[in-house]
FIDOKOL-174034 format. One record per residue (C-alpha): residue number from 0; x, y, z; residue in three letters. Coordinates in nm, 3 decimals. Layout:
BEGIN
NUM X Y Z ala
...
//
This chain:
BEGIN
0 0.178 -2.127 0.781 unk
1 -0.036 -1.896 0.981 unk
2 -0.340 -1.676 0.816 unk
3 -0.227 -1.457 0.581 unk
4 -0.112 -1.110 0.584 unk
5 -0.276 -0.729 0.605 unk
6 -0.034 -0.436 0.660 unk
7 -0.141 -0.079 0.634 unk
8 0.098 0.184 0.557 unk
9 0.042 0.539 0.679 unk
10 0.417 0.720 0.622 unk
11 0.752 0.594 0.429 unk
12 0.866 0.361 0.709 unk
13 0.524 0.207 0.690 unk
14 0.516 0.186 0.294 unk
15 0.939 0.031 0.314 unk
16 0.771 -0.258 0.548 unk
17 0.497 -0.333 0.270 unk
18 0.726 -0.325 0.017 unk
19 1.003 -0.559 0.135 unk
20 0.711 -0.832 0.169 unk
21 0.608 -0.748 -0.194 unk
22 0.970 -0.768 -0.331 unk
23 0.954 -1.043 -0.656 unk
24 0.590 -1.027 -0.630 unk
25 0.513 -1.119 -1.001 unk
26 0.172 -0.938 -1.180 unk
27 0.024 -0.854 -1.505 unk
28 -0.042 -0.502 -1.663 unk
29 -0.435 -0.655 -1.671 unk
30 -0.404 -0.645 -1.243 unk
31 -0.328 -0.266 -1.252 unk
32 -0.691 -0.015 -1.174 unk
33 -0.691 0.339 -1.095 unk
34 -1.017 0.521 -1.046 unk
35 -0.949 0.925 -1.033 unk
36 -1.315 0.939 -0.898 unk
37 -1.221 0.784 -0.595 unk
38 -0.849 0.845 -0.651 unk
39 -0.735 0.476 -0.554 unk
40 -0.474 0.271 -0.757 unk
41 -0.547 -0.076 -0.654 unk
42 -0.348 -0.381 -0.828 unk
43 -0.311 -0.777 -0.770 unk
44 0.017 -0.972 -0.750 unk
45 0.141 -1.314 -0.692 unk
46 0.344 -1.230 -0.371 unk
47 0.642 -1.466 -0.244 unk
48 0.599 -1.578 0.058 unk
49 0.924 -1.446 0.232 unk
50 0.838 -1.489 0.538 unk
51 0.783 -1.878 0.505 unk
52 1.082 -1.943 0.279 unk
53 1.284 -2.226 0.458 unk
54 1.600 -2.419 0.344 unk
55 1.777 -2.677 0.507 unk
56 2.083 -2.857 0.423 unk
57 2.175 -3.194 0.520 unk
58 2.461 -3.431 0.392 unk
59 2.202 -3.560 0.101 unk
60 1.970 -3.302 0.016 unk
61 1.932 -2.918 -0.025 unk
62 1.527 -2.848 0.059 unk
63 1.339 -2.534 -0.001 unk
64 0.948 -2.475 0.095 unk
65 0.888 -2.229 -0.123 unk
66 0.495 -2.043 -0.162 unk
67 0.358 -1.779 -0.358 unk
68 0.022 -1.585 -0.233 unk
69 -0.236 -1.382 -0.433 unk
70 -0.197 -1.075 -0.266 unk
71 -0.441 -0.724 -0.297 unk
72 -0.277 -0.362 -0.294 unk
73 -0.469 -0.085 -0.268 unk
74 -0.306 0.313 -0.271 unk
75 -0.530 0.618 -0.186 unk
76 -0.515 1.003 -0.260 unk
77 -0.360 0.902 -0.562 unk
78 -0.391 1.237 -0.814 unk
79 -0.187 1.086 -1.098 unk
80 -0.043 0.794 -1.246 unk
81 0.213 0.764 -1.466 unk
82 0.403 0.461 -1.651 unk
83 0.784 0.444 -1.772 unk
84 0.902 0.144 -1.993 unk
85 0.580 -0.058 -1.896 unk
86 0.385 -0.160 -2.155 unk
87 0.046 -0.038 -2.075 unk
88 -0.175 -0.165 -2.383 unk
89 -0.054 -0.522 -2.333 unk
90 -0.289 -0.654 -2.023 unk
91 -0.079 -0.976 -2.015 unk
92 0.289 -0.840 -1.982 unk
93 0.420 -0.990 -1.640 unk
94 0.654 -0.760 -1.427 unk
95 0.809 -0.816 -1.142 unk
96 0.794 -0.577 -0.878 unk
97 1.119 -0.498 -0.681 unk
98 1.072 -0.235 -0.451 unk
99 0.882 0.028 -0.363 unk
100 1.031 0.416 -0.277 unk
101 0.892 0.706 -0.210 unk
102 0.984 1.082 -0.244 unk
103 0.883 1.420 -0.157 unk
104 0.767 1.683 -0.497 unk
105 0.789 2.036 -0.516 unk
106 0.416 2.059 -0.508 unk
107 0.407 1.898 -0.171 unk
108 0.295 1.569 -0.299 unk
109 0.483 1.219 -0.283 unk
110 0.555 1.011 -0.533 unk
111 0.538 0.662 -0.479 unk
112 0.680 0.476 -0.703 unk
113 0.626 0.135 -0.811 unk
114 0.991 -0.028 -0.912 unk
115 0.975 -0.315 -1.188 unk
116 1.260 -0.517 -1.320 unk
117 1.362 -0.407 -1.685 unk
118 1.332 -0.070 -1.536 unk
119 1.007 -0.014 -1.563 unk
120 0.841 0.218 -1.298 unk
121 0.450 0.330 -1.207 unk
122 0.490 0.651 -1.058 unk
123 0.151 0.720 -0.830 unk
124 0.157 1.091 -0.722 unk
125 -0.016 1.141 -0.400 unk
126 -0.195 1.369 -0.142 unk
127 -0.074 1.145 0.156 unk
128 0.032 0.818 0.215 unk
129 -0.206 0.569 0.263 unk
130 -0.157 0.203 0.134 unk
131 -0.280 -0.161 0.218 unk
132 -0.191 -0.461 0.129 unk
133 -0.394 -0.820 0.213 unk
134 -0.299 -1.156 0.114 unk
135 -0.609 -1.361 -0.034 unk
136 -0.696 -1.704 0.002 unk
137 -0.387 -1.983 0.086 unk
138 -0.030 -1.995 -0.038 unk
139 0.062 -2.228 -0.335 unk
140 0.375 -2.392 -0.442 unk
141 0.623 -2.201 -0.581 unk
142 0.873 -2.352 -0.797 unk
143 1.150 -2.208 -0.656 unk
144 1.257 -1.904 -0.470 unk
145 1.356 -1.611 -0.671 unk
146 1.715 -1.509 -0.748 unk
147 1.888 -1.178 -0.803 unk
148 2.244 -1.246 -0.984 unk
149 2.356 -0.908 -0.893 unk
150 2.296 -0.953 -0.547 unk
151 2.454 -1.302 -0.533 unk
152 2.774 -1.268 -0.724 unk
153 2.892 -0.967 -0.481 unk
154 2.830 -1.166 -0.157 unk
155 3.042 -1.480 -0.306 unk
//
């Protein structure tokens, strides 16, 4: 696997790149910071390696190479944060972060917002866009690569 990644993201299309490498990233509640002082969210996930996710079939065997990577986000300009149907008290819930989307508010801001599974959503409200993301250290075994039911039963 080559070195690991660092995207920046400066508008939505940049931001819709990031995110599709962080899709099924898996994190805790306790990974989550947001300084209003310097108005940056930053959080830490356990991002799936998409990008080196293999499978081959032969007549005996169905392979997969499947890696996981401890991966840094950082979001600036953020002026607010806000939480639905995560619980923020408990520093040890996992989620598991499945896209992220942005929009345009009335006040000119954008909300960027953070989509969990079990619906749960961190809404950062921000000046601008302006996001990085940097994988840290080397990939590890994953035990397998993650599924989405939905997704699967209308393509069969």
């Amino acid at each position: 696997m080559e070195k690991g990644l660092k995207l920046r993201a400066q508008d939505k299309d940049d931001l819709t790149i990031i995110s599709a490498y962080l899709q099924d990233a898996v994190t805790v509640i306790g990974d989550f910071s947001f300084n209003p002082k310097t108005h940056i969210f930053a959080l830490m996930v356990n991002r799936y390696v998409w990008e080196d996710y293999t499978r081959t079939t032969d007549d005996k065997d169905d392979k997969q190479k499947c890696h996981r990577i401890r991966t840094g986000c950082h979001f600036e300009n953020i002026v607010k944060v806000t939480a639905q149907n995560i619980p923020q008290n408990d520093k040890k819930h996992v989620l598991e972060l499945l896209a992220i989307e942005t929009a345009e508010l009335e006040n000119d801001n954008i909300a960027i917002d953070l989509i969990f599974a079990a619906d749960g959503v961190m809404r950062l409200e921000a000046e601008l866009i302006e996001a990085q993301m940097q994988d840290i250290g080397d990939p590890y075994p994953a035990a397998c690569h993650p599924k989405h039911e939905v997704l699967e039963n209308l393509i069969e």
